[in-house]
N, CA, C and O atoms as a DFTB+ gen file, in Angstrom:
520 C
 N C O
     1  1     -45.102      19.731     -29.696
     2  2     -46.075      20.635     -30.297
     3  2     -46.561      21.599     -29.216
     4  3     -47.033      21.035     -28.229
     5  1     -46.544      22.922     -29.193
     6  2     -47.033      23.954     -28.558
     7  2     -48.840      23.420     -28.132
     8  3     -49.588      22.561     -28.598
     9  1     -48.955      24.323     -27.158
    10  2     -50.800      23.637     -26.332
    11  2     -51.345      24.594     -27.778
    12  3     -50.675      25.264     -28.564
    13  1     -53.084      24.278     -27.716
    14  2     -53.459      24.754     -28.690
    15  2     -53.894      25.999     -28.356
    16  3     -54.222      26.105     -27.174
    17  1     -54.020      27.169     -29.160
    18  2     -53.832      28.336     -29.262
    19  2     -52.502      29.244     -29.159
    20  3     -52.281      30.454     -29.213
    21  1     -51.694      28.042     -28.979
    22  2     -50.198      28.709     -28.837
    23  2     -49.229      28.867     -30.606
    24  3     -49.320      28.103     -31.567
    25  1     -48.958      29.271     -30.562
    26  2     -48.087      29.749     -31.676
    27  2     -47.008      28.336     -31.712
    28  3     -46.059      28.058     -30.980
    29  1     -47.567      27.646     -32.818
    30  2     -46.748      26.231     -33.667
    31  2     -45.655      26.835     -34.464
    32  3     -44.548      26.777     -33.929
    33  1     -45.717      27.356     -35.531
    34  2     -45.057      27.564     -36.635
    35  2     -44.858      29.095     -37.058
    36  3     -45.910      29.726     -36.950
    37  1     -44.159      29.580     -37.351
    38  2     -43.401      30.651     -38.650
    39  2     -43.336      30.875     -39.768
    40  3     -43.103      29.775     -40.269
    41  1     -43.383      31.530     -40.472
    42  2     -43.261      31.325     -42.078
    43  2     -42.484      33.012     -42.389
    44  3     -42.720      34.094     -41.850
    45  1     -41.556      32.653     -43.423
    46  2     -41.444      33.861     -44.149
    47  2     -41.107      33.788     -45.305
    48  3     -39.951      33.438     -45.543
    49  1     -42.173      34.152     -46.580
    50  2     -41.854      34.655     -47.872
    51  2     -41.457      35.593     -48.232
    52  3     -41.762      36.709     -47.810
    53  1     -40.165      35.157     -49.679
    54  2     -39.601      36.037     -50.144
    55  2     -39.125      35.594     -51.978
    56  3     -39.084      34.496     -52.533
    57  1     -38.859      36.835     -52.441
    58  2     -38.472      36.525     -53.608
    59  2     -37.085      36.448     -54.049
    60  3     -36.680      36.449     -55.211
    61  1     -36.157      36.355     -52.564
    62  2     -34.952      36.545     -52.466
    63  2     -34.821      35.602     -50.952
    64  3     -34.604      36.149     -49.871
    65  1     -34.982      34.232     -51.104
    66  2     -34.487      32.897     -50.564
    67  2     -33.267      33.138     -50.147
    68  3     -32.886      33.141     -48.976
    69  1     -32.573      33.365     -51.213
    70  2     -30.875      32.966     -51.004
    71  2     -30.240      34.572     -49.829
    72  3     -29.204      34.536     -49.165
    73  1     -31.162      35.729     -49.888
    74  2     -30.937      36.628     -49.463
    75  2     -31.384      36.752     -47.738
    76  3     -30.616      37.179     -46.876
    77  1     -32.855      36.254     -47.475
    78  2     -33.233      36.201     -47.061
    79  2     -32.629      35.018     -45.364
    80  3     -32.742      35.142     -44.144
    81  1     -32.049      34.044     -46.251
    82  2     -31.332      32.978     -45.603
    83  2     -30.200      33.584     -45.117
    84  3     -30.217      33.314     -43.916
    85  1     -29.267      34.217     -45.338
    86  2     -27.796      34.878     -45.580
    87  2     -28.315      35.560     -43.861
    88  3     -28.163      35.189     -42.697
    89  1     -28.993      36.756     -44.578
    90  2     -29.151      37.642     -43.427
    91  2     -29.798      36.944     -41.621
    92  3     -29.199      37.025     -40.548
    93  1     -31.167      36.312     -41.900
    94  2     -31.295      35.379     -40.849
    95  2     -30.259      34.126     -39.838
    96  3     -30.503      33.574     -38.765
    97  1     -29.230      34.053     -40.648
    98  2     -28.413      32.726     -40.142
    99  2     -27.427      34.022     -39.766
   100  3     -27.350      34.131     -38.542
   101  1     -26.701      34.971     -40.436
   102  2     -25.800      35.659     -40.009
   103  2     -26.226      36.528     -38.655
   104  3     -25.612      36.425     -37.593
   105  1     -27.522      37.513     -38.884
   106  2     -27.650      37.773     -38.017
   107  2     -27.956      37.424     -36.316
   108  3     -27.622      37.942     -35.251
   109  1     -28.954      36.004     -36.822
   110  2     -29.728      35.207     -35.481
   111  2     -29.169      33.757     -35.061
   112  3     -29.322      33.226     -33.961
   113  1     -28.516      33.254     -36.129
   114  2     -27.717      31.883     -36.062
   115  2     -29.015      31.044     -36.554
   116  3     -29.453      30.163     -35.813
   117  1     -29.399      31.212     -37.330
   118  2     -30.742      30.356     -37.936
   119  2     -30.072      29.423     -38.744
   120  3     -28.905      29.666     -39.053
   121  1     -30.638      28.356     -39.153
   122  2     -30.227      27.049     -39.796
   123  2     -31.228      26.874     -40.682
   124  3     -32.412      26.994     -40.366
   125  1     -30.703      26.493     -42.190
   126  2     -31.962      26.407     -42.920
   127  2     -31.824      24.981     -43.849
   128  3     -30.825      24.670     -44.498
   129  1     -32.982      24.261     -43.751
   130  2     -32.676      23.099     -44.725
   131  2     -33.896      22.639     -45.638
   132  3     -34.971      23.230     -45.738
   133  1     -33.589      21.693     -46.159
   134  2     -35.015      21.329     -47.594
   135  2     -36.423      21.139     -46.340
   136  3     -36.253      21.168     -45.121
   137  1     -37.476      20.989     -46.894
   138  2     -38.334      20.180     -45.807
   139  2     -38.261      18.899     -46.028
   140  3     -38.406      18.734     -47.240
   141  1     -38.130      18.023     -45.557
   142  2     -38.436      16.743     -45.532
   143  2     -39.619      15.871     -46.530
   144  3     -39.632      14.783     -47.106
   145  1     -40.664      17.130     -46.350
   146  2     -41.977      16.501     -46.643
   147  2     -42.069      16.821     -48.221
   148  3     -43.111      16.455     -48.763
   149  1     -41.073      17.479     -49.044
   150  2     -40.767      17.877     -50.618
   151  2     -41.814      18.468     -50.817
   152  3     -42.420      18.168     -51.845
   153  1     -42.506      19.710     -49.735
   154  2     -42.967      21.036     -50.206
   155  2     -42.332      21.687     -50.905
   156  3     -41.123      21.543     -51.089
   157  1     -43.070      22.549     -51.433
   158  2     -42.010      23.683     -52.439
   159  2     -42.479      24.640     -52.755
   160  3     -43.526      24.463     -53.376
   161  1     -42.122      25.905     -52.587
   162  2     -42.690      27.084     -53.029
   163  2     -43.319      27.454     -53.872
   164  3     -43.654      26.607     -54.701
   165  1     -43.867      29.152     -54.105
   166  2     -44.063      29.304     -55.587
   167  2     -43.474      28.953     -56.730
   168  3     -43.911      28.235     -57.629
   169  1     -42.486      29.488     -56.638
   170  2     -41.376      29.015     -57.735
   171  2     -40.613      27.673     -58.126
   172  3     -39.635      27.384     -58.814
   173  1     -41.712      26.876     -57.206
   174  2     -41.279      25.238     -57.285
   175  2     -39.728      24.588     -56.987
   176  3     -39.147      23.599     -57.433
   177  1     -39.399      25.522     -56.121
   178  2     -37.905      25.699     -55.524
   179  2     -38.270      24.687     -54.458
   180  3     -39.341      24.081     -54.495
   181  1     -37.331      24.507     -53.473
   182  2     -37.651      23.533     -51.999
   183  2     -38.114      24.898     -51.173
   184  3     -37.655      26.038     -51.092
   185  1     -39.135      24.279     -50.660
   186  2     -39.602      24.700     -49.503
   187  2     -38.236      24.594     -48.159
   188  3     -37.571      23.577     -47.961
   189  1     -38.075      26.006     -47.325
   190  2     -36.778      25.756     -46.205
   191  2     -37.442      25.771     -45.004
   192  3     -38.315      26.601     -44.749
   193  1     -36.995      24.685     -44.055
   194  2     -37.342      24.679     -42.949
   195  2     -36.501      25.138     -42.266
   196  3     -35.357      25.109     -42.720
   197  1     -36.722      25.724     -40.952
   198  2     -35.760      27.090     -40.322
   199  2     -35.971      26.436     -39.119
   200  3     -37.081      26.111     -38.696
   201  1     -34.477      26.163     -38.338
   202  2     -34.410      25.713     -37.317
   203  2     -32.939      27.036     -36.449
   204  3     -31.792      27.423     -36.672
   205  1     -34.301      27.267     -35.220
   206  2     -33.992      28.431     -34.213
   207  2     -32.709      28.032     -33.312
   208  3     -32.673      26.847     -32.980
   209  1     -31.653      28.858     -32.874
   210  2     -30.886      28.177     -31.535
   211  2     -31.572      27.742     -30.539
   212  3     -32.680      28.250     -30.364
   213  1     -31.059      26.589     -29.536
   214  2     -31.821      26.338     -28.924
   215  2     -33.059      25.088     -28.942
   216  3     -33.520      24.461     -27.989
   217  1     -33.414      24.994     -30.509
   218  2     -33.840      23.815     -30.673
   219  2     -33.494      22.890     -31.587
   220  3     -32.896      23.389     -32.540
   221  1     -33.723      21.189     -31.675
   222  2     -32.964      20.261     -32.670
   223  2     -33.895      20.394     -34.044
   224  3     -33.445      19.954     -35.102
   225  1     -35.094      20.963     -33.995
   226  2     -36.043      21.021     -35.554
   227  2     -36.422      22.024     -35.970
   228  3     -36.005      23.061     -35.454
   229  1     -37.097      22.058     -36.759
   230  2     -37.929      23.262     -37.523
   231  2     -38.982      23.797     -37.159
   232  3     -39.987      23.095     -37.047
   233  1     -39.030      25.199     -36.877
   234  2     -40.526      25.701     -36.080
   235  2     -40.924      26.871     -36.826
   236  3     -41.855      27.648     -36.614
   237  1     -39.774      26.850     -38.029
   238  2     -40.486      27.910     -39.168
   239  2     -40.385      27.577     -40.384
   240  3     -39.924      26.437     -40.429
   241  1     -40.599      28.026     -41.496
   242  2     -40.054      28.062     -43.089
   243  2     -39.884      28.839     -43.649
   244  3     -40.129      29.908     -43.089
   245  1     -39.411      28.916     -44.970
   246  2     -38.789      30.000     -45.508
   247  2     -39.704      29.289     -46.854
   248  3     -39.561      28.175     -47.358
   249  1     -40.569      30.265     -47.166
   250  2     -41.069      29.645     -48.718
   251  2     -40.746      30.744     -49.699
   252  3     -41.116      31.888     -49.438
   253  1     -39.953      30.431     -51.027
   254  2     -39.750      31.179     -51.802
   255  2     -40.747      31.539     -53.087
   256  3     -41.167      30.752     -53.936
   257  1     -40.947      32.681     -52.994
   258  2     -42.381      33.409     -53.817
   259  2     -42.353      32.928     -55.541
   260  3     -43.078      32.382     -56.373
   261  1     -40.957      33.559     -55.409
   262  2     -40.754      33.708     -57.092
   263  2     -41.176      34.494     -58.016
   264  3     -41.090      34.556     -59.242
   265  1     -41.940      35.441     -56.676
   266  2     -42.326      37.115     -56.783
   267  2     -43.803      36.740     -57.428
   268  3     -44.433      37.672     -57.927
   269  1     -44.311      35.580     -57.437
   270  2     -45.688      35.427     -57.665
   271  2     -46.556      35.694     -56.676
   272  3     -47.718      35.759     -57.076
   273  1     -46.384      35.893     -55.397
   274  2     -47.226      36.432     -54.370
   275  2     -45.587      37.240     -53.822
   276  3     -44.386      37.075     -54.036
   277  1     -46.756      38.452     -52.759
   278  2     -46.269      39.151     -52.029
   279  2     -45.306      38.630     -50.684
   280  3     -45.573      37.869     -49.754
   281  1     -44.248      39.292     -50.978
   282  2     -43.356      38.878     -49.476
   283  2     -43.904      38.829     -48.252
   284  3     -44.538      39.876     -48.122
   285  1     -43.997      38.180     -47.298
   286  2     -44.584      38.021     -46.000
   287  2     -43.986      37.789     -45.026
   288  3     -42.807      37.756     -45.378
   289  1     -44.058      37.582     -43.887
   290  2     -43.793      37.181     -42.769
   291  2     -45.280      37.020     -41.772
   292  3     -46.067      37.921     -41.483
   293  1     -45.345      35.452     -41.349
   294  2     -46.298      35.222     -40.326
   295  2     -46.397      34.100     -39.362
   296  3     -45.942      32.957     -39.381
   297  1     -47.034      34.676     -38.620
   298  2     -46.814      33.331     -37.125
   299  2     -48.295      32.334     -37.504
   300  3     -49.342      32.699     -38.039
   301  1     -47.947      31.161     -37.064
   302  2     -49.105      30.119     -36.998
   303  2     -49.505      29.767     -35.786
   304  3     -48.579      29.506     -35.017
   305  1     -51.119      29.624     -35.144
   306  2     -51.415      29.634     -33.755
   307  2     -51.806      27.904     -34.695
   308  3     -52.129      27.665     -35.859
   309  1     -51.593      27.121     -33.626
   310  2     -52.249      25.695     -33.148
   311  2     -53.632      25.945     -32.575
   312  3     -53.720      26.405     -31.436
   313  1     -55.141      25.566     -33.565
   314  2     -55.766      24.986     -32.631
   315  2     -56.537      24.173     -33.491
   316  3     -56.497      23.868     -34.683
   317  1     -57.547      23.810     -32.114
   318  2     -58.606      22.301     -32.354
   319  2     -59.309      22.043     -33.338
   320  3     -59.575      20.904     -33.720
   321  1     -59.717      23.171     -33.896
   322  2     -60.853      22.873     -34.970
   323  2     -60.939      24.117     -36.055
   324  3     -61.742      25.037     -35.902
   325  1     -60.111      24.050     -37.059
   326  2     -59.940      25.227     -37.936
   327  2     -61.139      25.747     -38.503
   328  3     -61.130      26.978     -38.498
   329  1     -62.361      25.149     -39.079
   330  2     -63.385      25.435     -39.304
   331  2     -63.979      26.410     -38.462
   332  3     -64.434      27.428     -38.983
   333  1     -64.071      26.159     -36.604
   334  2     -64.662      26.595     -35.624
   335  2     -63.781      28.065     -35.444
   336  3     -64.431      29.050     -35.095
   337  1     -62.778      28.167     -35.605
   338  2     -61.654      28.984     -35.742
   339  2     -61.841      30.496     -36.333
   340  3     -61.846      31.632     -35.859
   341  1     -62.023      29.785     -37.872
   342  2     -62.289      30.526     -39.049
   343  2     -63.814      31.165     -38.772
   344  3     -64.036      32.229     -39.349
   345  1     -64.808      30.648     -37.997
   346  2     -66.164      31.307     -37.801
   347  2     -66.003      32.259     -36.933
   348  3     -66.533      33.363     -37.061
   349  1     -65.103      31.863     -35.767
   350  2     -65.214      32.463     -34.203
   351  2     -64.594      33.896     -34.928
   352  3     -65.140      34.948     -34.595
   353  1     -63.161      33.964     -36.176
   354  2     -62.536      35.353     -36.403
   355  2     -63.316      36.037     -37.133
   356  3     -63.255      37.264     -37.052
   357  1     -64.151      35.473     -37.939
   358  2     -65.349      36.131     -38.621
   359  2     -66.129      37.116     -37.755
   360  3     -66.182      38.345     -37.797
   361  1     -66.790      36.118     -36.862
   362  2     -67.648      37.281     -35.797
   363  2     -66.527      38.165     -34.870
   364  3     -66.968      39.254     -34.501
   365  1     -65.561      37.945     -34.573
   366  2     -65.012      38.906     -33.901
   367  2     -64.378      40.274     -35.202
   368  3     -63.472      41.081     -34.997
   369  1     -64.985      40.170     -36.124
   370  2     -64.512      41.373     -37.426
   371  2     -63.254      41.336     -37.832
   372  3     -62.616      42.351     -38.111
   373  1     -62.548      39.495     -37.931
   374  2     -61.421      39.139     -38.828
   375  2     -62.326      38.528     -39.730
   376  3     -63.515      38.252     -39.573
   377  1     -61.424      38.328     -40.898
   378  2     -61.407      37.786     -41.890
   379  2     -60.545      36.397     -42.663
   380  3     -59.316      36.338     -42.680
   381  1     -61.384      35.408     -43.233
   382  2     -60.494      34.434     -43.980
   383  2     -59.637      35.407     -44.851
   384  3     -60.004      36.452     -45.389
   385  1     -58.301      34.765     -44.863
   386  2     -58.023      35.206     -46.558
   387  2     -57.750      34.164     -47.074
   388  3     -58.291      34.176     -48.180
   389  1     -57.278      33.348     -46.942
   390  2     -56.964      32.261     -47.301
   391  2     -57.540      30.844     -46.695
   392  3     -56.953      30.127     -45.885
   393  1     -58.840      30.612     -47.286
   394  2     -59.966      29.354     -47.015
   395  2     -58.643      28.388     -46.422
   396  3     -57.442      28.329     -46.685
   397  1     -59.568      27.674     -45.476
   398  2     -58.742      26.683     -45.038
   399  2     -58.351      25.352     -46.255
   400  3     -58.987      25.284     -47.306
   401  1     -57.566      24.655     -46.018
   402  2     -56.894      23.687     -47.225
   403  2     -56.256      22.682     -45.632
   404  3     -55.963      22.734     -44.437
   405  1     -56.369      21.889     -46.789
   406  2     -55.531      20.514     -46.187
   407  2     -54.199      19.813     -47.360
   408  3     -54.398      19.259     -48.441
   409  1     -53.054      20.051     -46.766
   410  2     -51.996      19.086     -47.131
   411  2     -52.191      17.569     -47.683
   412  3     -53.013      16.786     -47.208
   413  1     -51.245      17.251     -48.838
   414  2     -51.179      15.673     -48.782
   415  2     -51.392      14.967     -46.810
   416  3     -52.295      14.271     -46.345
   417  1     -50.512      15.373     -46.328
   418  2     -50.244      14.545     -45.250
   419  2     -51.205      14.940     -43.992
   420  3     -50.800      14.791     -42.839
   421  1     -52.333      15.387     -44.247
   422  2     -53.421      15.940     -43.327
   423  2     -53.165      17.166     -42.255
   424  3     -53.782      17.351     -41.206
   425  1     -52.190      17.881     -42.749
   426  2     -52.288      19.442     -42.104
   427  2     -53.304      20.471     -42.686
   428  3     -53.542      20.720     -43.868
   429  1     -53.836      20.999     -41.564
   430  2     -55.297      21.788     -42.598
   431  2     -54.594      23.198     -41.954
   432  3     -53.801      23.277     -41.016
   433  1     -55.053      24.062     -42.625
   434  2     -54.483      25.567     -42.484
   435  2     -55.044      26.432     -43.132
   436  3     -55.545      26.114     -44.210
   437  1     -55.133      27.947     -42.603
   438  2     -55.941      29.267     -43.056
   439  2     -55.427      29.836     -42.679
   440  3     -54.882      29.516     -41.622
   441  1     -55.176      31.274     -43.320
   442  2     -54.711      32.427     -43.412
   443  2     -56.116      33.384     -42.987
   444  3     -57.153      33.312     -43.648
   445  1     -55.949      34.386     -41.641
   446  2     -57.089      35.272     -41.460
   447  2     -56.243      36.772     -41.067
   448  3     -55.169      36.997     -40.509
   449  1     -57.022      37.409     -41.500
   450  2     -56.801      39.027     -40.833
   451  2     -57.454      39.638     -39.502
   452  3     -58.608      39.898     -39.161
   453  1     -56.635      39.710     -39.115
   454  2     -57.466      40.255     -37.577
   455  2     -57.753      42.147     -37.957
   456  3     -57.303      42.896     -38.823
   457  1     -58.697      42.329     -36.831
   458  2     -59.751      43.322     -37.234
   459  2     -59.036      45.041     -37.469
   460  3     -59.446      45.991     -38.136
   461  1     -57.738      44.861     -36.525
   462  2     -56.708      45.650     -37.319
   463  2     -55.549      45.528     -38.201
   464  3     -54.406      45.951     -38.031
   465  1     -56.086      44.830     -39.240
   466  2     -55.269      44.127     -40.983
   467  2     -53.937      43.464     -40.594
   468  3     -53.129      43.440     -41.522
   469  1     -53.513      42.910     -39.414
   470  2     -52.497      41.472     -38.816
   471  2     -52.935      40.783     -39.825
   472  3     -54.068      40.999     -40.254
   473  1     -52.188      39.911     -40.341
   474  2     -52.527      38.610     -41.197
   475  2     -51.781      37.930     -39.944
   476  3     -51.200      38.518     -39.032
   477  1     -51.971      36.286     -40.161
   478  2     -51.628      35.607     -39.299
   479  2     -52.268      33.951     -39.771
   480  3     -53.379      33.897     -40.299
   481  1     -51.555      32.812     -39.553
   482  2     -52.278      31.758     -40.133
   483  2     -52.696      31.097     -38.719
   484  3     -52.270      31.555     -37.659
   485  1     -53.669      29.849     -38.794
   486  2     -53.797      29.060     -37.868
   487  2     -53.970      27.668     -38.452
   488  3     -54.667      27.696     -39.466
   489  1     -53.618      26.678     -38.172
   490  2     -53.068      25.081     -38.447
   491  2     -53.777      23.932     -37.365
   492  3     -53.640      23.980     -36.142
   493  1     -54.238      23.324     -37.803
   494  2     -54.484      21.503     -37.628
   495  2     -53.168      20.438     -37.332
   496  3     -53.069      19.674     -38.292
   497  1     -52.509      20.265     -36.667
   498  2     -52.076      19.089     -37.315
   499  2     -52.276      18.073     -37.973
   500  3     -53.485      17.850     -37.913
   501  1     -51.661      17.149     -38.711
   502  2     -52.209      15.557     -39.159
   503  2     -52.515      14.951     -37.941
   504  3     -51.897      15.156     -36.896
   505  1     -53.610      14.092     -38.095
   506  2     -54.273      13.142     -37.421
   507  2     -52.891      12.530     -37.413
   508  3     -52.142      12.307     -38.363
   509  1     -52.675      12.241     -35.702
   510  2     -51.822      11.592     -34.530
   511  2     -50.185      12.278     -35.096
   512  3     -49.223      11.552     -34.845
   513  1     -49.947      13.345     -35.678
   514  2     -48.690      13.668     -36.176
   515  2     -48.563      14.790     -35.298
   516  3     -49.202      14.952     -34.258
   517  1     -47.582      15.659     -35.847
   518  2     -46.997      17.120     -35.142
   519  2     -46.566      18.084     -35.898
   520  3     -46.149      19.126     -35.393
C-alpha cells in the first residue's frame, strides 16, 4: 500500500468497457480482470481491476457506467482519516462531491473537487487490509 497521502488507486469510467479495455491493454500492455471482491458497476456488469506492467495486482479499475453517470477518469490519494480529509478540502475551497461511504468490506471513500474543478477521490482502507 502506498504511505498515506500518496496516490493508492485509479479508476476509469466508461460506457464502452469492452472499448475502453482494447485500447488500454493494446496501447500500454494493461491487464484487465473481474475484481475479486464481486463489485460491479453501474450497469451491474463486473467491476475490472487493471493491473499495470511491472506489477503482480491491481492498482486501478475500470467501472462500467452503462451511461448512467458520466465517463471519468480519477486518481485515489490514501489517507488517515477521510472525515478529517473531507473538512481540511472544504476549507482549502474544495469540495465533497461525493459524501464519503464505506464498502461491505470496510473501505471508506469520497470523491472531492479541488479549488480549480480536478475531481479526484481519497480512500481508507479496511481495518488491517490493503
Amino acid at each position: 500500500m502506498p504511505a498515506i497521502n500518496g496516490i493508492g488507486w485509479f479508476e476509469i469510467a466508461t460506457d464502452q468497457p469492452a472499448v475502453a479495455e482494447r485500447f488500454y491493454g493494446d496501447v500500454f500492455g494493461w491487464r484487465f480482470g473481474n475484481d475479486d471482491g464481486g463489485a460491479t458497476g453501474a450497469d451491474g456488469s463486473a467491476y475490472r481491476g487493471i493491473t499495470t506492467p511491472g506489477t503482480d495486482r491491481p492498482s486501478g479499475g475500470l467501472f462500467p457506467t452503462g451511461g448512467k453517470v458520466p465517463n471519468y477518469a480519477v486518481f485515489y490519494l490514501v489517507v488517515a482519516d477521510l472525515a478529517a480529509t473531507c473538512k481540511a478540502a472544504e476549507a482549502a475551497g474544495g469540495k465533497v462531491l461525493v459524501a464519503p461511504q464505506t464498502t461491505p468490506d470496510g473501505l471508506s471513500f469520497a470523491h472531492l473537487l479541488d479549488p480549480s474543478g480536478n475531481q479526484f477521490g481519497v480512500f481508507t482502507p479496511p481495518p488491517g487490509g490493503e
